[in-house]
DSSP file (Angstrom, degrees, kcal/mol; ACC not computed):
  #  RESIDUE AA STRUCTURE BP1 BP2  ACC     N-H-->O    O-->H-N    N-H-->O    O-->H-N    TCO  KAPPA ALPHA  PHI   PSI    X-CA   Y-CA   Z-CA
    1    1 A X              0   0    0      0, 0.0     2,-0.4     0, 0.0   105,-0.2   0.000 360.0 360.0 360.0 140.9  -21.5   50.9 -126.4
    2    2 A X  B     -A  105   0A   0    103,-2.3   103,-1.2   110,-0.1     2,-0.4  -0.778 360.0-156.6 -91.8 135.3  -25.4   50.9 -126.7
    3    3 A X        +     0   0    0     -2,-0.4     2,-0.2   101,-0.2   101,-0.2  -0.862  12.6 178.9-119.2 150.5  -27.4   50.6 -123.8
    4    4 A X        -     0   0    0     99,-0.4    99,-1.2    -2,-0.4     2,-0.3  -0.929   9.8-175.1-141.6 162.8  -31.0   49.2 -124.1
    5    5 A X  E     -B  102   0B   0     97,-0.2     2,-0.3    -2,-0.2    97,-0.2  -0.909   6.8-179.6-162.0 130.4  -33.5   48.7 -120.4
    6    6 A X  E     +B  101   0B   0     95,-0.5    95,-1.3    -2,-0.3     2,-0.3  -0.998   0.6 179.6-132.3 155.9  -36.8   47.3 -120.0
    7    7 A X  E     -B  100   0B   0     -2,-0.3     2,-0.2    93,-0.2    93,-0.2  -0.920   6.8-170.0-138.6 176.0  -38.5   47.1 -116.8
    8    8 A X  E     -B   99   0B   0     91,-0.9    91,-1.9    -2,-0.3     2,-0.4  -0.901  19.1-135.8-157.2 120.9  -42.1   45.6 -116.1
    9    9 A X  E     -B   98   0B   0     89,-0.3     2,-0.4    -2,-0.2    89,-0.2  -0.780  21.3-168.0 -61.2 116.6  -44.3   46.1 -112.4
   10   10 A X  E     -B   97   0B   0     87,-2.6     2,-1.4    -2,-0.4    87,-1.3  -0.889  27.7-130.5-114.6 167.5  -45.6   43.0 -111.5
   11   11 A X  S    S+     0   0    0     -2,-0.4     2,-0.2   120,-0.2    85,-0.2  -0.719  76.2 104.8-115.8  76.2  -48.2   43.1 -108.7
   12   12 A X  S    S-     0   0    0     -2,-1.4     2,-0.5    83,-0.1    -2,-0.1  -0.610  79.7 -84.2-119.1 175.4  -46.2   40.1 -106.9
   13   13 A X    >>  -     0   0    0     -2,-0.2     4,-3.4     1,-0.1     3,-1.7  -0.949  35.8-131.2 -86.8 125.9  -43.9   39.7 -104.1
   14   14 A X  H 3> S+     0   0    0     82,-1.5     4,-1.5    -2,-0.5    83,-0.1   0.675 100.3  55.5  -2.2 -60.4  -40.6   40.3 -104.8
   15   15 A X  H 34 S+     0   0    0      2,-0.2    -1,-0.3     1,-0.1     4,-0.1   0.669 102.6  46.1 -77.6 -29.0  -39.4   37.7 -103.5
   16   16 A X  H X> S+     0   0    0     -3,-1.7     4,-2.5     2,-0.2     3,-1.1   0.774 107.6  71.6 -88.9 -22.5  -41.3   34.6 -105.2
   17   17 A X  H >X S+     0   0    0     -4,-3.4     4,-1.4     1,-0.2     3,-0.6   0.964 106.7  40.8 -41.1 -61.2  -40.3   37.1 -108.6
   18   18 A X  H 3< S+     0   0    0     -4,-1.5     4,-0.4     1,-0.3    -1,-0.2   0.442 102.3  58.9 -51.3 -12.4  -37.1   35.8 -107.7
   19   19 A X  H <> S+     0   0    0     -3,-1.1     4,-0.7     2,-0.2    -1,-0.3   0.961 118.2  35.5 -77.9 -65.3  -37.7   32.8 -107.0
   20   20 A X  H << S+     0   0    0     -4,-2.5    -2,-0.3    -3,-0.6    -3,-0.1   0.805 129.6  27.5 -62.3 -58.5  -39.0   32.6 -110.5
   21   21 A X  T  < S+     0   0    0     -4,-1.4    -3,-0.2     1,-0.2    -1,-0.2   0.626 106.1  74.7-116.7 -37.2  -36.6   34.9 -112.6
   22   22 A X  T  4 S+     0   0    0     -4,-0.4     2,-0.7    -5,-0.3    -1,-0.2   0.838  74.2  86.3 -83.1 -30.9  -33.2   34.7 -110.3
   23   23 A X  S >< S-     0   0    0     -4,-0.7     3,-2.0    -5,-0.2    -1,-0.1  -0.430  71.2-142.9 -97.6 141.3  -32.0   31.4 -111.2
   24   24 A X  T 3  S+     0   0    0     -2,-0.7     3,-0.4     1,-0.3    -1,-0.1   0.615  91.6  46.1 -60.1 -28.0  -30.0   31.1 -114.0
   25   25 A X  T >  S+     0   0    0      1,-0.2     3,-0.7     2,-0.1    -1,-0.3   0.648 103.2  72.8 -66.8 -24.8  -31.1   27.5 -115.7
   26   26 A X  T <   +     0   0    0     -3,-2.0     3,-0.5     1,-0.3    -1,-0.2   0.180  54.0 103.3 -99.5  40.8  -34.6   28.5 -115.2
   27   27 A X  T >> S+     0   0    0     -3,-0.4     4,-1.3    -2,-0.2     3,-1.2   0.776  77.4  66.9 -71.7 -19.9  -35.2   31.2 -117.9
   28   28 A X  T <4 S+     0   0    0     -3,-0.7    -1,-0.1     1,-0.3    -2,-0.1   0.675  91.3  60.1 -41.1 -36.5  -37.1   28.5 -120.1
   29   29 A X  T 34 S+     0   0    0     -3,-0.5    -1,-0.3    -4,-0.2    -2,-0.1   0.350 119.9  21.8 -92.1   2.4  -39.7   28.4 -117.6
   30   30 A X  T <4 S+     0   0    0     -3,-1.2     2,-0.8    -4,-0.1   100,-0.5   0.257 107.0  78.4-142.3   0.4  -40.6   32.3 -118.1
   31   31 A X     <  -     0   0    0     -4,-1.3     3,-0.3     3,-0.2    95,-0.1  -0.870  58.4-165.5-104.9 125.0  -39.4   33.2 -121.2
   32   32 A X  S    S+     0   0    0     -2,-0.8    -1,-0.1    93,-0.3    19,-0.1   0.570  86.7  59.9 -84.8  12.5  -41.4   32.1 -124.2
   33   33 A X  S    S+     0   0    0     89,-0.1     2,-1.1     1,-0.1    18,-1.1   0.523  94.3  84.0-101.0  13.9  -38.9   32.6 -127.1
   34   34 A X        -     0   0    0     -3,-0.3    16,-0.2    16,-0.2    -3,-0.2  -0.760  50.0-175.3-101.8 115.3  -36.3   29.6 -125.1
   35   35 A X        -     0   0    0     -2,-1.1     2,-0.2    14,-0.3    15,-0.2   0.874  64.8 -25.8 -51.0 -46.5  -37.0   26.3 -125.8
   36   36 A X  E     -F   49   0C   0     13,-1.3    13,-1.5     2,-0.0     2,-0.3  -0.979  49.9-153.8 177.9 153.5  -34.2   24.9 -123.2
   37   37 A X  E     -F   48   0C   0     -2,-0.2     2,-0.2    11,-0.2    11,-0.2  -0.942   4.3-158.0-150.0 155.5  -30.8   25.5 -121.2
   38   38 A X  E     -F   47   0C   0      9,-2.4     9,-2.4    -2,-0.3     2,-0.3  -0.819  15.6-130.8-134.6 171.7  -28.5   23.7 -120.0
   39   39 A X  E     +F   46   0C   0     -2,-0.2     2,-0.3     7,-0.2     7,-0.2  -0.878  28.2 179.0-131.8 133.1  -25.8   24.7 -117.1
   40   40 A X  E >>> +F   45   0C   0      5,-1.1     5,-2.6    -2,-0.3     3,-0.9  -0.872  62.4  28.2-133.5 166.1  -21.7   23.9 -117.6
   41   41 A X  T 345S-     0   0    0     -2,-0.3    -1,-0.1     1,-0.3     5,-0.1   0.730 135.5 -49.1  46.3  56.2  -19.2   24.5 -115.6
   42   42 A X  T 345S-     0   0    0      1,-0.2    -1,-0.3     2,-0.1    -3,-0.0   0.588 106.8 -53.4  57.4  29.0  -21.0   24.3 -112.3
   43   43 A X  T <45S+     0   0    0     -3,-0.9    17,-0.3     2,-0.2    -2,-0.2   0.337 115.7 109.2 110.6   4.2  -23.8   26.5 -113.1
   44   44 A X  T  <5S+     0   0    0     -4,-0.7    16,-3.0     1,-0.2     2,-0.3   0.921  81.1  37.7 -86.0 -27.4  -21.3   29.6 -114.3
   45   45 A X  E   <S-F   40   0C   0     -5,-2.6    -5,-1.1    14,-0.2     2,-0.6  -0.949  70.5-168.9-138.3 145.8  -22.2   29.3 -118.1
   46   46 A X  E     -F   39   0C   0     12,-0.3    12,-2.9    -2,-0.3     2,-0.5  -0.822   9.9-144.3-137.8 123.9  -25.2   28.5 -119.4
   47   47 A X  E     -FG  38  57C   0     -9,-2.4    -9,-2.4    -2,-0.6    10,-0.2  -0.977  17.0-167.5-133.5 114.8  -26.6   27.4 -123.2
   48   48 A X  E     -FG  37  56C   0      8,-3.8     8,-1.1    -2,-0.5     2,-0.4  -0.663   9.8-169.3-112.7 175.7  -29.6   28.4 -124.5
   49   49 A X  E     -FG  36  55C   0    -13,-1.5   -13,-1.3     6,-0.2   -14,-0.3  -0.985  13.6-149.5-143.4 142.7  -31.4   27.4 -127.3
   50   50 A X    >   -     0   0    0      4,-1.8     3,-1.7    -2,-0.4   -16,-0.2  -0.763  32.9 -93.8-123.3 179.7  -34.2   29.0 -128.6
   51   51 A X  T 3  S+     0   0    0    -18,-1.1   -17,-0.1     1,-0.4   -18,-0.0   0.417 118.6  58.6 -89.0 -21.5  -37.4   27.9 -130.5
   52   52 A X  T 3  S-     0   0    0    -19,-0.2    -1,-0.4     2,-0.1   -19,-0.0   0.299 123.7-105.1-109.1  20.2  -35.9   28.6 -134.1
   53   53 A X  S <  S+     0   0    0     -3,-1.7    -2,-0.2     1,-0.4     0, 0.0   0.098  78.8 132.0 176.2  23.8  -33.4   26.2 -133.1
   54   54 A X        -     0   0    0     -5,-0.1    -4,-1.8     1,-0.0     2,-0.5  -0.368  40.7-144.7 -76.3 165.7  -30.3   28.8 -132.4
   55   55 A X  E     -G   49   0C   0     -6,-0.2     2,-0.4    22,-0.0    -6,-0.2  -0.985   9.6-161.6-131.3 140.8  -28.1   28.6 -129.2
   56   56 A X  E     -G   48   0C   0     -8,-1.1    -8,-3.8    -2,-0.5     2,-0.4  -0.946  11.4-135.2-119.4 168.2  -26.5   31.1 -127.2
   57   57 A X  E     -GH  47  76C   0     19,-1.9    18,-2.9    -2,-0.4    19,-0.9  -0.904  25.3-178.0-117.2 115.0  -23.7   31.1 -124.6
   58   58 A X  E     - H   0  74C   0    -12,-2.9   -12,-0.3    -2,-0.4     2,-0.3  -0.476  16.4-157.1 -99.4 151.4  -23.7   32.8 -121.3
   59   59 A X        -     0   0    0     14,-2.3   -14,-0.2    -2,-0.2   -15,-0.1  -0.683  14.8-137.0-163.5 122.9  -21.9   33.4 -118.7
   60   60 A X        +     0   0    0    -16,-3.0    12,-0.3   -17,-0.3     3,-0.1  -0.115  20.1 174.9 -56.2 153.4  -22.8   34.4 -115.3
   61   61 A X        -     0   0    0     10,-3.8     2,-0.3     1,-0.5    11,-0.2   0.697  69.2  -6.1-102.5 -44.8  -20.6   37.2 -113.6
   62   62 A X  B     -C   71   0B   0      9,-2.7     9,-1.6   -18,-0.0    -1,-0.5  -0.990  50.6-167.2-175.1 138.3  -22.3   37.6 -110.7
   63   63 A X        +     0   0    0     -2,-0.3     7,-0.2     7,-0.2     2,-0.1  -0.902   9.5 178.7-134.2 153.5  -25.4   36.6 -108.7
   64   64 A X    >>  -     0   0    0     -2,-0.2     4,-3.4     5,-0.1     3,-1.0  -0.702   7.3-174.5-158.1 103.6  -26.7   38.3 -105.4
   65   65 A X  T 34 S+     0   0    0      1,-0.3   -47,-0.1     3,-0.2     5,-0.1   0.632  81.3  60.3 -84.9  -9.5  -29.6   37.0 -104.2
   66   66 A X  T 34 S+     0   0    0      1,-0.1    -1,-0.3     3,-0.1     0, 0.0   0.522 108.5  43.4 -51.1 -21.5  -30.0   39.6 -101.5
   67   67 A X  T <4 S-     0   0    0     -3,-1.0    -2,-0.2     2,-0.1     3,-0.1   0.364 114.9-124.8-109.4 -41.9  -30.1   42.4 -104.0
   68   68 A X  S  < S+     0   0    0     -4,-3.4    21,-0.5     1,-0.2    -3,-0.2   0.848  71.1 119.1  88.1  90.5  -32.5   40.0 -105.8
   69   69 A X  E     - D   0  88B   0     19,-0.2    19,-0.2    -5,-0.1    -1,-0.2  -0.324  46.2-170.9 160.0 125.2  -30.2   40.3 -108.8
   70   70 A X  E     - D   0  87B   0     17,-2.0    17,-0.6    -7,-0.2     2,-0.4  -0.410   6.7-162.1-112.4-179.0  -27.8   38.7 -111.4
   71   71 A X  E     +CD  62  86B   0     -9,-1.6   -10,-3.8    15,-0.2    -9,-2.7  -0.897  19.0 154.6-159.5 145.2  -25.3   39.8 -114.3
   72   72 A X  E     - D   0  85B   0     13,-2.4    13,-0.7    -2,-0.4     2,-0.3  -0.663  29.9-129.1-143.0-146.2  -23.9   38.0 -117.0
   73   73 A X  E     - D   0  84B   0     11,-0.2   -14,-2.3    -2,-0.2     2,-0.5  -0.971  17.4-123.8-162.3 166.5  -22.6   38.4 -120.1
   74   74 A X  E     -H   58   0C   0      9,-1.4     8,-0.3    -2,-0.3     9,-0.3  -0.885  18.2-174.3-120.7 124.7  -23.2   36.7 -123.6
   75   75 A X  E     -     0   0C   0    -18,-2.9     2,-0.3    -2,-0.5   -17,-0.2   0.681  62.1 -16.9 -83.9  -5.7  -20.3   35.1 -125.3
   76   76 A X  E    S+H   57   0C   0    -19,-0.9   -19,-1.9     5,-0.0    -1,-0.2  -0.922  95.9  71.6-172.8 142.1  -21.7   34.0 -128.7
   77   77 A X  S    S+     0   0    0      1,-0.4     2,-0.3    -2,-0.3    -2,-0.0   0.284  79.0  86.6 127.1 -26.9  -25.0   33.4 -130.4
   78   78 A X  S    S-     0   0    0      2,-0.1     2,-2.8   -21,-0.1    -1,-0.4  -0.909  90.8-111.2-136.6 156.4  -26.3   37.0 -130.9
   79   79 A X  S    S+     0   0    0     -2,-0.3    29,-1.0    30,-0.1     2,-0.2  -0.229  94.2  59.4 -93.7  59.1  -25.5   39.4 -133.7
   80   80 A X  E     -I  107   0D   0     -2,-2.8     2,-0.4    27,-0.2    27,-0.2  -0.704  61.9-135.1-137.4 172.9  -23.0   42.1 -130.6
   81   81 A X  E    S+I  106   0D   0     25,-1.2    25,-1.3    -2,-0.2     3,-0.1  -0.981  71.3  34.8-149.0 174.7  -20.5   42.1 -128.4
   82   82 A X  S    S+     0   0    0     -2,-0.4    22,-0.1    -8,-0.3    -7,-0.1   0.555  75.8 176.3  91.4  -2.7  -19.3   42.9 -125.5
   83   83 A X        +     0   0    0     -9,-0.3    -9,-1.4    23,-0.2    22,-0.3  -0.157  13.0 159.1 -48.0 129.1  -22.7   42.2 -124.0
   84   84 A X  E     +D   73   0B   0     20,-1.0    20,-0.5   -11,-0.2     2,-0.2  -0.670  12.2 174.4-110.0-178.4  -23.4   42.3 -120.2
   85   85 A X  E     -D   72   0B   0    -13,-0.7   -13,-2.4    -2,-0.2     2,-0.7  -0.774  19.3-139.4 176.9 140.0  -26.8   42.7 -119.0
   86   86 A X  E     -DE  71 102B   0     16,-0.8    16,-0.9    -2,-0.2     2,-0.5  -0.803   4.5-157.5-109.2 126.0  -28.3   42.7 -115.7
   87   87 A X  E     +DE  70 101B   0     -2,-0.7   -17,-2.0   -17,-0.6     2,-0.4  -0.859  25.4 167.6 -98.7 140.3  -31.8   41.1 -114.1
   88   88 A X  E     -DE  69 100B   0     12,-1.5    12,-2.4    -2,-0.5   -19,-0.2  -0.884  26.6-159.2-150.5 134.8  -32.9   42.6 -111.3
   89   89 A X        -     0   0    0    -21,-0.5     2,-0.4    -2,-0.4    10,-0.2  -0.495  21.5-167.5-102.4 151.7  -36.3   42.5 -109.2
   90   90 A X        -     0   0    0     -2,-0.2     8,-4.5   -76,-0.0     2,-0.6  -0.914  22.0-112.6-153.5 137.1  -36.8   45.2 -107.0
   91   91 A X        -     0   0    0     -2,-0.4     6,-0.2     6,-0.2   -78,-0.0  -0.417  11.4-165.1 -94.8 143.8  -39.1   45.8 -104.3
   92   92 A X        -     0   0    0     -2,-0.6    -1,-0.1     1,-0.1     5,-0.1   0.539  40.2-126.0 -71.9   0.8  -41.8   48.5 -104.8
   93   93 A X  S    S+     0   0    0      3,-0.2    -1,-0.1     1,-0.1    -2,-0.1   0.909  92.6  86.5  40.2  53.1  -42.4   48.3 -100.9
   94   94 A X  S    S-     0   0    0      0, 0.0     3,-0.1     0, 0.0    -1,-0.1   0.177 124.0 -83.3-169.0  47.4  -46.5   47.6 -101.9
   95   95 A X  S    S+     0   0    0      1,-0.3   -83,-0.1   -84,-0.0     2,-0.1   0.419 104.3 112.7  88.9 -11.3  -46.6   44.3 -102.4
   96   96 A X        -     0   0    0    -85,-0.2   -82,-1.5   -83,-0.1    -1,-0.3  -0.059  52.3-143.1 -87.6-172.6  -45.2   45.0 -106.2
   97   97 A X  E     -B   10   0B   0    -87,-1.3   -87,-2.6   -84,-0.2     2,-0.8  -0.823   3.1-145.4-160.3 120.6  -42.0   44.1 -107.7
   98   98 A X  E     -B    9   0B   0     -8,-4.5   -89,-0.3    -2,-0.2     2,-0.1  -0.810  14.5-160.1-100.4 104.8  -40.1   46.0 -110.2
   99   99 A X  E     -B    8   0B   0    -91,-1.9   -91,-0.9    -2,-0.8     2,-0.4  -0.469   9.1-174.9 -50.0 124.9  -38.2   43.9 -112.8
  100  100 A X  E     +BE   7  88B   0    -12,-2.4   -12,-1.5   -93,-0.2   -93,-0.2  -0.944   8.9 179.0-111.2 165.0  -35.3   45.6 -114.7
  101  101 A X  E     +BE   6  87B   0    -95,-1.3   -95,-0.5    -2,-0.4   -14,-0.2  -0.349  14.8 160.9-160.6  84.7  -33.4   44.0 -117.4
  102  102 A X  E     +BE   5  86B   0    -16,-0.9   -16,-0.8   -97,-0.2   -97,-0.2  -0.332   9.3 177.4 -93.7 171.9  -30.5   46.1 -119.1
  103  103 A X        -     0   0    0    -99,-1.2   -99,-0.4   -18,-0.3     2,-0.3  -0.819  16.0-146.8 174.6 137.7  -27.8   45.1 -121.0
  104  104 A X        +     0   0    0    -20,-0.5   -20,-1.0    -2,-0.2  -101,-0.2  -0.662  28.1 162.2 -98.5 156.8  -24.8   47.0 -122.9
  105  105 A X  B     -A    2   0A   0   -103,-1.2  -103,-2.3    -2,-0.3     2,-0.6  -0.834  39.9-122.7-179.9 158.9  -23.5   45.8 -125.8
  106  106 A X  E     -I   81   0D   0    -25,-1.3   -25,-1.2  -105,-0.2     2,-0.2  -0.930  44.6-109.6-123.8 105.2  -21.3   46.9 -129.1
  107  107 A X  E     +I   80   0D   0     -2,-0.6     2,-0.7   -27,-0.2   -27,-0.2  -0.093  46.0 176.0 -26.9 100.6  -23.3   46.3 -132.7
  108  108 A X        -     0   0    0    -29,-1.0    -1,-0.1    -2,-0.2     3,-0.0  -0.885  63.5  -6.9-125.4 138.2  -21.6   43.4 -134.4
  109  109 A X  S    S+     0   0    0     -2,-0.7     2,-0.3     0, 0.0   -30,-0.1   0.745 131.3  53.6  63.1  -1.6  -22.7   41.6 -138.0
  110  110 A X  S    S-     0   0    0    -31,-0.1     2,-0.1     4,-0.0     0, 0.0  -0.963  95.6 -93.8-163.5 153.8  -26.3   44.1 -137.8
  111  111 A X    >>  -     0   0    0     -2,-0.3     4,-2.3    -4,-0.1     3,-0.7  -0.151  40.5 -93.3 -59.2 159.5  -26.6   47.8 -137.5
  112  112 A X  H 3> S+     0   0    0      1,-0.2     4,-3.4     2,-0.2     5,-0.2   0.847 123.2  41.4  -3.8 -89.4  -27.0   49.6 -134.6
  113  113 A X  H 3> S+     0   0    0      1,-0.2     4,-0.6     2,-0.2    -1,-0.2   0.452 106.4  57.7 -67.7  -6.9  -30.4   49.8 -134.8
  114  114 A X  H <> S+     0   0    0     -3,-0.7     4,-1.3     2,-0.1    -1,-0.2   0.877 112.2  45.5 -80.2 -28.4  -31.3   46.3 -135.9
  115  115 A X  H  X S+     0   0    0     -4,-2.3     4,-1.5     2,-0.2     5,-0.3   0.778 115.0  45.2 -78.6 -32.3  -29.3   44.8 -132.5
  116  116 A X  H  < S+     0   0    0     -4,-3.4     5,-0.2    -5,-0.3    -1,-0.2   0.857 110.2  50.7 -90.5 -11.4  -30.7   47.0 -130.3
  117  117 A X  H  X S+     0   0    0     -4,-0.6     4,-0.8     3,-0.2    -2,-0.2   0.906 115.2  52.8 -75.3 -42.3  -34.4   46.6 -131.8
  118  118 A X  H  < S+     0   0    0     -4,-1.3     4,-0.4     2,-0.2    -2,-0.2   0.712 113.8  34.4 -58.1 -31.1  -33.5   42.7 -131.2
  119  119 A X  T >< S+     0   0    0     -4,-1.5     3,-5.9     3,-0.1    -3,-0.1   0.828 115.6  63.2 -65.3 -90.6  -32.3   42.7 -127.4
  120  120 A X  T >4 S+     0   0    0      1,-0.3     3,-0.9    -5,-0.3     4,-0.3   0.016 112.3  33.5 -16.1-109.8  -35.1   45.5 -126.9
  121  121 A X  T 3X S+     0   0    0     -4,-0.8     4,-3.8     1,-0.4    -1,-0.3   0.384 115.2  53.0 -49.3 -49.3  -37.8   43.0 -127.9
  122  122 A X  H <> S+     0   0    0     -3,-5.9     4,-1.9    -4,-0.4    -1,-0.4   0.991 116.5  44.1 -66.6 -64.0  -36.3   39.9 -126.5
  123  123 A X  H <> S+     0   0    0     -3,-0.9     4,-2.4     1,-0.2     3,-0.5   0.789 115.7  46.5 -19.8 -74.0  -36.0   41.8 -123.1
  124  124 A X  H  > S+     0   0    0      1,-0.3     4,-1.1    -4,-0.3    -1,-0.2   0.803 113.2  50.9 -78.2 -64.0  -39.4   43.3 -123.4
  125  125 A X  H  X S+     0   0    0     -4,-3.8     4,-1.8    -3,-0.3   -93,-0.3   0.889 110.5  47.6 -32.9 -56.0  -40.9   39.9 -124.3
  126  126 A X  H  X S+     0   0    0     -4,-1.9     4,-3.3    -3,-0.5    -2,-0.2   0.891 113.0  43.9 -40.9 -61.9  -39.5   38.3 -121.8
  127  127 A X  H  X S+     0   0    0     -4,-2.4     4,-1.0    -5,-0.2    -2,-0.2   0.590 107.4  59.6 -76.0  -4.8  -40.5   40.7 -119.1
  128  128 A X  H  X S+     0   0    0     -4,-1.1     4,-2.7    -3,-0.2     3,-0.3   0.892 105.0  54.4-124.0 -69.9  -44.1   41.1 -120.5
  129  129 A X  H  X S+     0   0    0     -4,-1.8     4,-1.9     1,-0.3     5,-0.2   0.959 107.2  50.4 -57.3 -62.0  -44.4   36.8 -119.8
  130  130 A X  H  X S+     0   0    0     -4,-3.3     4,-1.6  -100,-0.5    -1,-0.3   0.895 107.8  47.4 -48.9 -44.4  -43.4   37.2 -116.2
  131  131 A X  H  X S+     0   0    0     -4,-1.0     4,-2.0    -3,-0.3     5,-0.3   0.915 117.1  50.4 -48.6 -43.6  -46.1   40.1 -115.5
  132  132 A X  H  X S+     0   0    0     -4,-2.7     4,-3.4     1,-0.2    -2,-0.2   0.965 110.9  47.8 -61.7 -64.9  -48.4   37.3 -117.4
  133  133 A X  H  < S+     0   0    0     -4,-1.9    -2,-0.2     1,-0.2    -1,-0.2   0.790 125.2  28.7 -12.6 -82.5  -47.1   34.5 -115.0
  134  134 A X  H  < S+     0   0    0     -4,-1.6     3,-0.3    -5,-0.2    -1,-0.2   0.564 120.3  46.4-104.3 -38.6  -47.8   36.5 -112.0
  135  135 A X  H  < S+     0   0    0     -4,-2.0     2,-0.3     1,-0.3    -1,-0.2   0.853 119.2  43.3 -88.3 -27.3  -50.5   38.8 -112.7
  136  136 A X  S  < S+     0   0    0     -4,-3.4     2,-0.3    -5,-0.3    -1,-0.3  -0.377  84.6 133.0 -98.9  58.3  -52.8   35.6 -114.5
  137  137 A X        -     0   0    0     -3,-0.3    -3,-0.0    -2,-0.3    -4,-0.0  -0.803  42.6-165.3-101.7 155.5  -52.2   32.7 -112.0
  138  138 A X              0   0    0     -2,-0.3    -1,-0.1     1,-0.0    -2,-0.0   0.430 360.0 360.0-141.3 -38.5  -54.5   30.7 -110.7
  139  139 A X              0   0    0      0, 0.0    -1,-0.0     0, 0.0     0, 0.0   0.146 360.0 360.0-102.7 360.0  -52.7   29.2 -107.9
């Protein structure tokens, strides 16, 4: 299995990170390469669609919003398997937040290094928008 991790300090609270980042329909609203998702089977699986018009299919394992932290795992849509991957906020106890966002996963249909240079990025993208979100608000 390949393991890939990105993490990002945002100078937040913790807690409205989570607010933001912990619930599972709302990755649209802090990632910029998902257009839209939609939630089946009472919230447990989760179809996303991104901007070049692909979808993938999720499925939560486990959410703990005490821990500030979710895992799922992706059944189809990206070029792996086996994927899990965990979000998780953590507090920096100064007023920070540390994001992580890991995920294991087995090279299927691309090499190695082209699937883990494609999570890596999407992660990394991702986490890069929330620091943006947080650090440049207005509000």
């Amino acid at each position: 299995m390949t393991s890939v991790c990105e993490e990002v300090r945002v100078a937040a609270d913790p807690d409205e990170v989570w607010d933001l980042i912990g619930h599972f329909s709302r990755v649209p609203e802090w990632h910029p390469q998902i257009d839209d998702s939609t939630l089946e089977e009472n919230g447990r699986l989760r179809r996303v669609y991104d901007a070049g018009g692909g979808e993938t299919v999720e499925r939560l394992l486990s959410r703990d919003d005490s821990g500030r932290s979710y895992r799922y795992t992706i059944l189809e849509g990206l070029p792996v398997s086996g994927y899990t991957a965990t979000l998780a906020v953590e507090d920096e106890r100064d007023g920070a937040a540390l994001v992580r966002w890991s995920g294991e996963f087995a090279p299927s249909g691309a090499s190695e290094e082209e699937a883990t240079s494609q999570i890596r990025g999407f992660l990394r993208t991702g986490l890069c928008n929330v620091k943006r979100i947080f650090e440049h608000r207005s509000w």
